[in-house]
C-alpha positions as CSV (number, residue, x, y, z in Angstrom):
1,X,1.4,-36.6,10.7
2,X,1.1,-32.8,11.3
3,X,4.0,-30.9,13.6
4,X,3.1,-30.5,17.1
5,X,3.0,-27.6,18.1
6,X,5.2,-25.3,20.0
7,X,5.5,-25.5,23.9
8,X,5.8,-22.0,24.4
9,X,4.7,-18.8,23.3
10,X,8.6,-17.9,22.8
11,X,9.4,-21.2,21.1
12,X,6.6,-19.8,18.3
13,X,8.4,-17.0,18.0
14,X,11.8,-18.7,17.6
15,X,10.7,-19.4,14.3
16,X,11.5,-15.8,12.6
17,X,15.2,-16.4,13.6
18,X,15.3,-18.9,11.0
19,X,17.8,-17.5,7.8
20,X,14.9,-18.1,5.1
21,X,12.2,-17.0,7.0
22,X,14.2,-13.6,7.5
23,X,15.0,-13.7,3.5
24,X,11.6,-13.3,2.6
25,X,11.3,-10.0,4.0
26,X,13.4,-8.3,1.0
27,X,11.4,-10.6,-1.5
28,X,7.9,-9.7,0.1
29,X,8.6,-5.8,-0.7
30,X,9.6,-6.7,-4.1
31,X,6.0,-8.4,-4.1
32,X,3.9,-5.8,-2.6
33,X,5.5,-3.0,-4.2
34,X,3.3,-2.9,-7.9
35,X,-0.1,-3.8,-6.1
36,X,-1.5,-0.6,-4.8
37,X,0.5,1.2,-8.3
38,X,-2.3,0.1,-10.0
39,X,-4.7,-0.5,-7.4
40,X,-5.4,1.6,-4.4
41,X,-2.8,4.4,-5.4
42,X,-4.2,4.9,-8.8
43,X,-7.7,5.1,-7.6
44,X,-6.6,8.0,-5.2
45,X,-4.5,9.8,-8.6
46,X,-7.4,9.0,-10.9
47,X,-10.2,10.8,-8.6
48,X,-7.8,13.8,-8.2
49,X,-7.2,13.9,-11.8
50,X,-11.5,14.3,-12.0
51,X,-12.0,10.2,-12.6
52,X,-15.6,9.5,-12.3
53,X,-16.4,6.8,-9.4
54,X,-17.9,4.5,-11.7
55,X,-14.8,4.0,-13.8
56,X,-12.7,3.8,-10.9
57,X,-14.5,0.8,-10.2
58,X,-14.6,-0.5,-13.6
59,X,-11.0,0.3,-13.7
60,X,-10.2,-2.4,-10.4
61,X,-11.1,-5.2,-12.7
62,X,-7.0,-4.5,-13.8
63,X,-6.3,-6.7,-10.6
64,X,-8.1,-9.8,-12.2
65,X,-5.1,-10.2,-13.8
66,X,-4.2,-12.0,-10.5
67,X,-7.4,-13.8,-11.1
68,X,-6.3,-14.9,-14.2
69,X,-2.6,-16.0,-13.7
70,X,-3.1,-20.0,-13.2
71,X,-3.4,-19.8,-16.9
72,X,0.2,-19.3,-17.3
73,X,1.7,-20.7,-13.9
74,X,2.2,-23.9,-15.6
75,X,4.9,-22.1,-17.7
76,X,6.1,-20.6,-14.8
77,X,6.9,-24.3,-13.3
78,X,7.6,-26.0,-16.3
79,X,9.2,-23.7,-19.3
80,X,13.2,-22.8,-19.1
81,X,14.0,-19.2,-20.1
82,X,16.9,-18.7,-22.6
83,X,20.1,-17.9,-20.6
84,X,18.5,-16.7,-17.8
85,X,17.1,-20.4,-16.0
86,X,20.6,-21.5,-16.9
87,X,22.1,-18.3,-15.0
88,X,20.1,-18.3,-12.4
89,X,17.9,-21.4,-11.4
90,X,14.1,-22.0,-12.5
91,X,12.6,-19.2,-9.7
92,X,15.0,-16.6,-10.0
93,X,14.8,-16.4,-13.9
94,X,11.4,-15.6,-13.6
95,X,11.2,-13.6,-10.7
96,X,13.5,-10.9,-12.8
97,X,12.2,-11.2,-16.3
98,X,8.9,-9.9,-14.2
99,X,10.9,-7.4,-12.0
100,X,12.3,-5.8,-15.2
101,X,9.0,-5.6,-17.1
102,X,7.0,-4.3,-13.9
103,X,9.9,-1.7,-14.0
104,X,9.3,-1.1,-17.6
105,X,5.5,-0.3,-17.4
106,X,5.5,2.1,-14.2
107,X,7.8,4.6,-16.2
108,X,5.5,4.1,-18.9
109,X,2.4,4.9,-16.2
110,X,4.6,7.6,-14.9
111,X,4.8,9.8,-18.1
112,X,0.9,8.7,-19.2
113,X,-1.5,11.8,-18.1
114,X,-5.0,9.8,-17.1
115,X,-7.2,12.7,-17.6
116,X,-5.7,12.9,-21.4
117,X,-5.0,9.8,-22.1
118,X,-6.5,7.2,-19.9
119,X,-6.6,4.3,-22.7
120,X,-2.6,4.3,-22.2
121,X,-2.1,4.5,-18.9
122,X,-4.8,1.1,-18.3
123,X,-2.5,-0.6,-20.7
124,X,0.5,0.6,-19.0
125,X,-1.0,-0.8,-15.8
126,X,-2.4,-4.2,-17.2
127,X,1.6,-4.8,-17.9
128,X,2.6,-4.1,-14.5
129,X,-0.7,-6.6,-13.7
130,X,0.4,-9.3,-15.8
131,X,4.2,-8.8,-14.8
132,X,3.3,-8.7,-11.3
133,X,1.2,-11.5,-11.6
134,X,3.9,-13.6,-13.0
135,X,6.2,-12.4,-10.4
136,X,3.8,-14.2,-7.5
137,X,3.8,-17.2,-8.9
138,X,7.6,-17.7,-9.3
139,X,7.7,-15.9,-5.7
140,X,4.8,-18.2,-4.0
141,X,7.1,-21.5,-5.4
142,X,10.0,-20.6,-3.8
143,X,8.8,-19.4,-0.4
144,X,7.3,-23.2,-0.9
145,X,9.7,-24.8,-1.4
146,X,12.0,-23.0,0.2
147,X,11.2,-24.3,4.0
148,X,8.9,-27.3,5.3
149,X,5.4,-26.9,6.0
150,X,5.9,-26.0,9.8
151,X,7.2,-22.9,8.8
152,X,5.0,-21.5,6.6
153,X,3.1,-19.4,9.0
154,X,6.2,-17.8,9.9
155,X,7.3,-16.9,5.8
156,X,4.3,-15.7,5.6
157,X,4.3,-13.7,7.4
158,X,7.8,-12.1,7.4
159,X,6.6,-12.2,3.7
160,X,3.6,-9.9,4.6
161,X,5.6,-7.9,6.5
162,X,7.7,-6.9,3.6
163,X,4.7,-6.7,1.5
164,X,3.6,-4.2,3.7
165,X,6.7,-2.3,3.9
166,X,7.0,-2.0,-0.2
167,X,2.7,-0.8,0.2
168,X,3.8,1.8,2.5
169,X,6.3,3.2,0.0
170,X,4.0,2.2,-2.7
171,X,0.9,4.4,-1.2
172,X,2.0,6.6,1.4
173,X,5.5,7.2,-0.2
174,X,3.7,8.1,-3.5
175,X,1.3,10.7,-1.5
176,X,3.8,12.3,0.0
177,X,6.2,12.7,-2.9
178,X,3.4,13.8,-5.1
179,X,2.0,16.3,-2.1
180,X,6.0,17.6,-1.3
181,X,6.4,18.9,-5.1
182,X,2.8,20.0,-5.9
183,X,2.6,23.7,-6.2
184,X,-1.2,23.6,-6.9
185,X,-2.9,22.2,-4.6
186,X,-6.3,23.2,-5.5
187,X,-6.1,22.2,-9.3
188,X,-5.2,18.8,-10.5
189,X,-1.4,18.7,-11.9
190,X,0.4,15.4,-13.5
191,X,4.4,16.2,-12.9
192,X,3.9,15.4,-9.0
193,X,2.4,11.9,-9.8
194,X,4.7,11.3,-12.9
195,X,7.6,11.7,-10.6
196,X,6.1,10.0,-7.9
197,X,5.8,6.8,-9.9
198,X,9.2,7.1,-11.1
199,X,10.5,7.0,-8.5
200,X,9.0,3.8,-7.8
201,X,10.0,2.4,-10.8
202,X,13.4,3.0,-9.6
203,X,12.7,1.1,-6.2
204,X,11.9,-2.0,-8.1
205,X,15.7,-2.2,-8.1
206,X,15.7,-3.8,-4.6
207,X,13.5,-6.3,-6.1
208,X,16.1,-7.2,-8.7
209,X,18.9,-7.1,-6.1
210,X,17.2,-9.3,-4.0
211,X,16.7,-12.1,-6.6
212,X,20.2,-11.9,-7.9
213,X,21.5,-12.6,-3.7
214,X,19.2,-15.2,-2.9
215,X,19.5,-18.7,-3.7
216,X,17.6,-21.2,-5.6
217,X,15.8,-23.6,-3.7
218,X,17.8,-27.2,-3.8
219,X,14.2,-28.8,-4.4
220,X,15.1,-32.3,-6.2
221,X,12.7,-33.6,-9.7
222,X,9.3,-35.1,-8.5
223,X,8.7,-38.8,-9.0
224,X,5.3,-38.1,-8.8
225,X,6.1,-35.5,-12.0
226,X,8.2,-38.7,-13.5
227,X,5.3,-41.0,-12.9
228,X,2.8,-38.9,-14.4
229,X,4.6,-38.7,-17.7
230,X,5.2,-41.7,-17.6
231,X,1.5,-42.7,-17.7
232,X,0.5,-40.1,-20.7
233,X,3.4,-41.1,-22.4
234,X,2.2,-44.6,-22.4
235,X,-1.4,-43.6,-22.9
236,X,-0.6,-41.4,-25.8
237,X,1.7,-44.1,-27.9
238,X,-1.0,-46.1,-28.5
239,X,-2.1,-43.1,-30.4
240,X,0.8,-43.6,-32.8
241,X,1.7,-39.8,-33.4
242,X,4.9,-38.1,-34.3
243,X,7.6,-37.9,-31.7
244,X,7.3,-34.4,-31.2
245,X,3.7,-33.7,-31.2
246,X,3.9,-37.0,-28.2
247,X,6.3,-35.0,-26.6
248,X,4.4,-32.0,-26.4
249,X,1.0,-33.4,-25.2
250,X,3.2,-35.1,-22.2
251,X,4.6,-32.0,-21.5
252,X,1.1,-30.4,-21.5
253,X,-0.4,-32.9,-19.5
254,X,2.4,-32.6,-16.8
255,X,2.1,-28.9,-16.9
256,X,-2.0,-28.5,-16.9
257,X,-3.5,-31.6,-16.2
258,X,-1.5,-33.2,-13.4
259,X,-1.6,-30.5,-11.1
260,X,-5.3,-30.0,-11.3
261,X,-5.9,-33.8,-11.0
262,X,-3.5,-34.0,-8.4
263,X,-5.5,-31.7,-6.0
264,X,-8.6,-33.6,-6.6
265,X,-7.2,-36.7,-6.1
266,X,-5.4,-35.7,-2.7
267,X,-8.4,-33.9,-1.4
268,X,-11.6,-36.2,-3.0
269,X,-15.2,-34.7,-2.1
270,X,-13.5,-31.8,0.3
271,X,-12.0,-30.3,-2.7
272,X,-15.4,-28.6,-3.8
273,X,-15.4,-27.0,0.1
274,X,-12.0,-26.2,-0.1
275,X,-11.9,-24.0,-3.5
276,X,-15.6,-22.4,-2.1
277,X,-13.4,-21.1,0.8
278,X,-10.7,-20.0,-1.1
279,X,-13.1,-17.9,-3.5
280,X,-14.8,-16.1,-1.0
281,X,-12.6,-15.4,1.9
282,X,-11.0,-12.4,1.1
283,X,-14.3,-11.3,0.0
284,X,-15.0,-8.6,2.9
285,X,-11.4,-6.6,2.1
286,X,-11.2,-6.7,-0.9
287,X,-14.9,-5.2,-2.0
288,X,-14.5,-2.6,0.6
289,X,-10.6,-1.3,-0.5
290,X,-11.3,-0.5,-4.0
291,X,-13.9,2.2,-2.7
292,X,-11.6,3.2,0.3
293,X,-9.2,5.7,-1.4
294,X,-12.2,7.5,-3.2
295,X,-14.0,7.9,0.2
296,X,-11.0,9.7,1.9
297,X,-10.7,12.0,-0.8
298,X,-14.6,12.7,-0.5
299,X,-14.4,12.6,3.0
300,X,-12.2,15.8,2.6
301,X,-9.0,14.4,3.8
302,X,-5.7,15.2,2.4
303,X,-3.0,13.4,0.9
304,X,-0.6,13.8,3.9
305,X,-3.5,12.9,5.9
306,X,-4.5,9.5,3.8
307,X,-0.6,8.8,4.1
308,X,0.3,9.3,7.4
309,X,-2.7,7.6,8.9
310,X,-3.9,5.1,5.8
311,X,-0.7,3.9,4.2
312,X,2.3,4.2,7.1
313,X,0.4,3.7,10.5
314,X,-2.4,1.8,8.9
315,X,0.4,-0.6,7.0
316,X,2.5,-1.1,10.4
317,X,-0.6,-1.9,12.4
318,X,-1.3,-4.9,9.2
319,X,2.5,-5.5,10.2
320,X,1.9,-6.2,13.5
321,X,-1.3,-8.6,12.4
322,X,0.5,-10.3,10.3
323,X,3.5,-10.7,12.9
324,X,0.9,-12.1,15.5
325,X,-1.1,-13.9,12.8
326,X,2.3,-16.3,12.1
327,X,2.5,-17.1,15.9
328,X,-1.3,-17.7,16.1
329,X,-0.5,-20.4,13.6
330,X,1.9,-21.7,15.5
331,X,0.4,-22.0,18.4
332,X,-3.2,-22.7,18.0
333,X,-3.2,-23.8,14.4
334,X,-4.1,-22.8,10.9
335,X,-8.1,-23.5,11.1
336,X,-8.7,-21.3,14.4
337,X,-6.2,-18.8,13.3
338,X,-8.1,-18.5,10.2
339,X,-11.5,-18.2,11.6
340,X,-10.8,-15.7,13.7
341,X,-9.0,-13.6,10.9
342,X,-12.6,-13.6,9.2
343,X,-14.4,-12.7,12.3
344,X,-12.3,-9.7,12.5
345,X,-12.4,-8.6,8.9
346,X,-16.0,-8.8,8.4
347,X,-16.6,-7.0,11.7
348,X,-14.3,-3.9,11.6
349,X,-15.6,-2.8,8.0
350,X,-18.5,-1.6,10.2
351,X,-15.9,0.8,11.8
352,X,-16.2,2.5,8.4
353,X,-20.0,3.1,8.9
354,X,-19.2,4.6,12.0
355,X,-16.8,6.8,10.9
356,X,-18.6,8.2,7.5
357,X,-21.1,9.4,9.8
358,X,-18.1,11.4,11.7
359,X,-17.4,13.5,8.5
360,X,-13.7,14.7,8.5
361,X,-12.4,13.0,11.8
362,X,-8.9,12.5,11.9
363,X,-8.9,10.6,15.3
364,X,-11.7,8.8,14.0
365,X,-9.7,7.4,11.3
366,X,-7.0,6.7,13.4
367,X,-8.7,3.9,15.4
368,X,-10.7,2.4,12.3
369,X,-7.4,1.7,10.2
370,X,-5.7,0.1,13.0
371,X,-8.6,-2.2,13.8
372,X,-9.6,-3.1,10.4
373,X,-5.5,-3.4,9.6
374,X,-4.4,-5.5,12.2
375,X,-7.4,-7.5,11.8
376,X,-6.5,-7.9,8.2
377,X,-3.0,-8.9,9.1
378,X,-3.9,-11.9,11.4
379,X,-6.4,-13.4,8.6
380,X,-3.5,-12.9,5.8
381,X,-0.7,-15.0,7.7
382,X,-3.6,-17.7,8.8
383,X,-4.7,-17.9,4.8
384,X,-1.6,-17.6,3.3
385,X,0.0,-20.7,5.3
386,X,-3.2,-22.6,4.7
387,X,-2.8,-22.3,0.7
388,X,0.7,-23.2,1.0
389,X,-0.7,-26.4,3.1
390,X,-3.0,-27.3,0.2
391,X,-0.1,-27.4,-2.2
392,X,1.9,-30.5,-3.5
393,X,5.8,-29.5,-3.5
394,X,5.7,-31.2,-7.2
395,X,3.3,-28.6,-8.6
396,X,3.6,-25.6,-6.1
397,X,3.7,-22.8,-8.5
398,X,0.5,-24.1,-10.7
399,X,-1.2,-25.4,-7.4
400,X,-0.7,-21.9,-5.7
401,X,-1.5,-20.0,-8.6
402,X,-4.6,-21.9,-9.0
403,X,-5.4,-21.3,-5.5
404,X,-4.9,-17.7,-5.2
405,X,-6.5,-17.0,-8.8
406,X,-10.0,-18.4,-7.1
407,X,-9.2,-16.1,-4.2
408,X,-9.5,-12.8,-5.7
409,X,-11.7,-13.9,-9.1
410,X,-15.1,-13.5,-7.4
411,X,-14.0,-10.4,-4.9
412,X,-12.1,-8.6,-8.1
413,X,-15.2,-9.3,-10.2
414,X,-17.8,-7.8,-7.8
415,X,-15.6,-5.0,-6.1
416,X,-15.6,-3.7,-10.0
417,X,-19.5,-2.8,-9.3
418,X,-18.6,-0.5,-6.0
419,X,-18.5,2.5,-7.9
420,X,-22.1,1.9,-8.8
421,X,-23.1,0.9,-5.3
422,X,-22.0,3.6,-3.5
423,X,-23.5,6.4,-6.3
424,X,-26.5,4.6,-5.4
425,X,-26.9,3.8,-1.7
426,X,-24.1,6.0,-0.4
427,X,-21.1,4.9,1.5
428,X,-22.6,3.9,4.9
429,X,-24.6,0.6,3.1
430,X,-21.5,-0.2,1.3
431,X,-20.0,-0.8,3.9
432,X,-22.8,-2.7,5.6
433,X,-22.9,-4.6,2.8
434,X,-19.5,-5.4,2.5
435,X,-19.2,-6.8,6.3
436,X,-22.6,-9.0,5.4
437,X,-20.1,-10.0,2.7
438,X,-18.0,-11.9,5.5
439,X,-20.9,-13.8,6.9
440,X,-20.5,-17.0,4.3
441,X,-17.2,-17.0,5.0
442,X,-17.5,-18.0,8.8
443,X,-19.6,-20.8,7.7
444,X,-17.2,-22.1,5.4
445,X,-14.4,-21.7,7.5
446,X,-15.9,-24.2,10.4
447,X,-16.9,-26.6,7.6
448,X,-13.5,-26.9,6.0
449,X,-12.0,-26.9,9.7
450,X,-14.3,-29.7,10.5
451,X,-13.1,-32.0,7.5
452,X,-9.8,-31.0,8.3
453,X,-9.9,-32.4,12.6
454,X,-12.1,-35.7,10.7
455,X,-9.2,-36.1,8.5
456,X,-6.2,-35.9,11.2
457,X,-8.0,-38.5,13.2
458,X,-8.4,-40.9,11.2
């Protein structure tokens, strides 16, 4: 049976009173802190430092590390750290080996020059990636497991709210360090962004602070995970192999088969139309923000400009979505909440075409990054709480890894073309393009909220 749903619009609020809900503001900054480092940020450092377009583009494909990371979310559930799991619990162990290497690779970003040595600082920023990767998936488990299902929509988004927060310092914060200690400001110079970036190192402290206060989620051993091994193991005596090699193919199949086989068996044919949704509904966003930074710089605006208006009023507006996305949930449910998140997203990139014919319009920019960030907030809460919906609580990490892997595979994989794209059609049909982008998405949205009523009522 699914929760009924609140009576009142100020019941749905009630639910960011509740003590874990409010916890995952801290934990959401430590999240959203290394993402625009090596995304959105670094695009606007490497353009300044005389970056071609193209490679920018190219260089995005450093986010399908997130892509990538259900390979090794089944460690993430399954494998015990040395000292550390027994210190701290199962989450937390993993949440600060990754804080401490994403820590660890910004200072080595921070002292790399990219226009003399650009091979380093990409391998600097795969290992904040990889790190920060690895840091979602322990993160994603325990905001899980942490509260029941009805409550989702609200961690999510208190979660996105200090996401947010740690993107505002992560973007904004950086542009306006870098811009406050730049004495050239017509020539490109690297001590404003090395000291910018160290400095965020430095803030991944609140991270690490955060995971050593909170607690580990009291979540007790699955009997579904017991009954699974318990299956292979009897499937795999009759092999009549060494104790230890038995051992480790239960442990593997527990680890990468049972999740996977878990989903298909809970969802049957719907599966298929669930992971199609998944792949391509951020599609529309995340095509058209890899190209976003390098058209405000060609757009002639400046660094405090981008930050005051892009990362800090842009980033409170996504706030606010997010904020009204969690009650949406609440109130009218996941399905509609999330439909008309992809309405919005797909139709406020043409905002963009509108204002790239305005040239150098301040005001202009003003109302498209409120419109496309609030937007962008409502559809984050709604898809965030329906991933954490799909998940079984004995597999969450390697179930919500897999599902936010297929998320941003596809949208990672094309947005690394953009470059191209707009060298060739110009900026105005990117952004067409990218809003046509959204159009599969609707369609997919009503199907998979059509299974979804069928389902209830039987």
């Amino acid at each position: 049976m699914t929760a009924q749903a609140p009576s009142s619009w100020l019941q749905a609020l009630r639910v960011y009173t509740h003590p874990r809900v409010l916890g995952m503001l801290s934990l959401g900054f430590s999240a959203g802190l290394p993402l625009l480092l090596i995304m959105g940020t670094l695009s606007f450092w490497l353009r300044e430092a005389g970056i071609d377009r193209a490679t920018i583009g190219y260089l995005s494909w450093i986010g399908l590390a997130y892509s990538f990371k259900w390979l090794w979310s089944p460690l993430v559930d399954r494998m015990s750290l040395p000292l550390l799991t027994r210190w701290l619990g199962r989450r937390r162990a993993w949440l600060l080996l990754s804080q401490i290497v994403i820590t660890c690779a910004l200072m080595g970003m921070a002292v790399t020059d990219p226009a003399a040595n650009l091979t380093h600082l990409v391998f600097f920023a795969l290992a904040v990636a990889f790190a920060s990767a690895t840091q979602d998936i322990a993160l994603d488990a325990y905001r899980i497991e942490a509260v029941a299902v009805e409550l989702q929509g609200a961690m999510a988004a208190t979660y996105q709210a200090g996401y947010r927060i740690a993107m505002i310092l992560a973007s904004a914060g950086v542009l306006w360090i870098a811009a406050a200690i730049d004495t050239t400001a017509d020539t490109y110079d690297h001590a404003p962004w090395r000291f910018a970036y160290l400095v965020m190192a430095v803030s991944m402290a609140v991270g690490m602070i955060t995971t050593l206060i909170i607690r580990e989620p009291d979540v007790p051993y699955s009997r579904l995970i017991s009954d699974n091994e318990k299956i292979a193991r009897q499937a795999i005596a009759k092999w009549q192999l060494p104790a230890r090699i038995g051992n480790l193919l239960v442990w593997l199949y527990g680890a990468l088969i049972a999740p996977f086989r878990d989903f298909i068996v809970r969802h049957g044919r719907q599966a298929l139309l669930i992971l199609g949704l998944i792949a391509i509904y951020r599609i529309s966003d995340v095509v058209m923000g890899v190209m976003s930074n390098p058209f405000y710089v060609d757009m002639g605006y400046s660094k405090d400009e981008v930050a005051t208006i892009s990362k800090v009023y842009g980033v409170i507006m996504t706030i606010a979505g997010a904020a009204i996305g969690g009650v949406l949930t609440a109130k009218i449910g996941v399905m509609r909440t999330l439909f008309l998140g992809a309405v919005l997203s797909a139709a406020t990139n043409l905002l963009f075409v509108w204002l790239a014919g305005r040239g150098h319009d301040v005001s202009g920019l003003v109302f498209t990054i409120s419109a496309d960030n609030l937007s962008a907030g409502i559809a984050s809460s709604a898809f965030i709480a329906y991933l954490s919906g799909l998940t079984n609580s004995a597999y969450s990490a390697t179930q919500y890894a897999i599902f936010s892997s297929v998320m941003l595979l596809l949208p990672k994989f094309i947005a690394g073309f953009s470059g191209q794209f707009v060298d060739a059609y110009g900026y105005e049909s990117f952004f067409i393009a990218t809003a046509l982008l959204g159009l599969p998405v609707l369609i997919l949205v009503w199907l998979a909220g059509q299974a979804t009523f069928a389902h209830s009522s039987e």
